[in-house]
N, C-alpha and C positions, 0 to 999 in steps of 0.2 A: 709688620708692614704698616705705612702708612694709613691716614685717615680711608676707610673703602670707597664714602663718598665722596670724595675729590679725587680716588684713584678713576673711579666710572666717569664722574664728569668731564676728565682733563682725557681719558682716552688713553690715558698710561696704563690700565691694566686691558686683558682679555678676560671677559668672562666666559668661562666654560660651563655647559650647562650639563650635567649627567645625567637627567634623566632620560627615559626610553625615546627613542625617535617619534612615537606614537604621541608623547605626550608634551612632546617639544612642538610638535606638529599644531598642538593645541592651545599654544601659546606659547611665547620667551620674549626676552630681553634684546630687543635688537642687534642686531650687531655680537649677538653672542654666537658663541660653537657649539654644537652638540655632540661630546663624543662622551657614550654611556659608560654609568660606572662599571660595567661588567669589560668593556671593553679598555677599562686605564690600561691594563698591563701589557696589553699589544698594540699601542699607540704612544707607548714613550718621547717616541723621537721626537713625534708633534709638540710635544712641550719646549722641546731642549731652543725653538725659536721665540719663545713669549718668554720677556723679565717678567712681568710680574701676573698674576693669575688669581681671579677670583671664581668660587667655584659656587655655585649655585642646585637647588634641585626643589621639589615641591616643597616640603616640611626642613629639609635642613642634615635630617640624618644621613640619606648618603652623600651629600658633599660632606658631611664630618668625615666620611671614610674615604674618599675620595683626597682629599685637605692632609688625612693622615699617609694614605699612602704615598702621595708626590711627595710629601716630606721627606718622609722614609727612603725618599730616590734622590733625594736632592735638589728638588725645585720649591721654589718661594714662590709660596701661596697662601692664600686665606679661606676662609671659608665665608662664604656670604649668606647661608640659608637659603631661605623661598627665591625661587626667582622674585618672587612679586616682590618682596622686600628690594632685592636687587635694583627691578625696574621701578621702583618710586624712588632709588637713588638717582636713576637717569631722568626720570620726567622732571624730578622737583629742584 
């Protein structure tokens, strides 16, 4: 996938955020989604309308499994780590 940082900038990708509702509550990435990791597999269909998808979470681990699983289904994605990482792509 392209540069992440010019995919955030330019609004070409969606960032999805996995973690808990709880903890998205407590900050995120604007303009991002929240559908938790526990919940990929019965939310499929919601991807099949974003090209392209970066996935974000506190630390980075569960968007690695999050990034593995849409793989695994067919959707083009990346993995972005921390949101905060994410959101200093959008502020800066």
């Amino acid at each position: 996938m392209e540069n992440l940082e010019q995919l955030i900038k330019t609004g070409e990708a969606v960032v999805v955020d996995v973690r808990t509702p709880r903890e998205f509550m407590g900050g995120h990435v604007a303009g991002s989604i929240n559908i938790p990791l526990n919940e990929l597999p019965h939310r499929l269909e919601e991807f099949k309308s974003m090209k392209k998808i970066i996935l974000c979470c506190a630390s980075g681990a569960r968007s690695t499994q999050a990034t593995r699983f849409l793989q695994e289904n067919g959707f083009e994605c990346e993995n972005g780590g921390s949101w905060l990482d994410v959101n200093n792509f959008c502020n800066n």
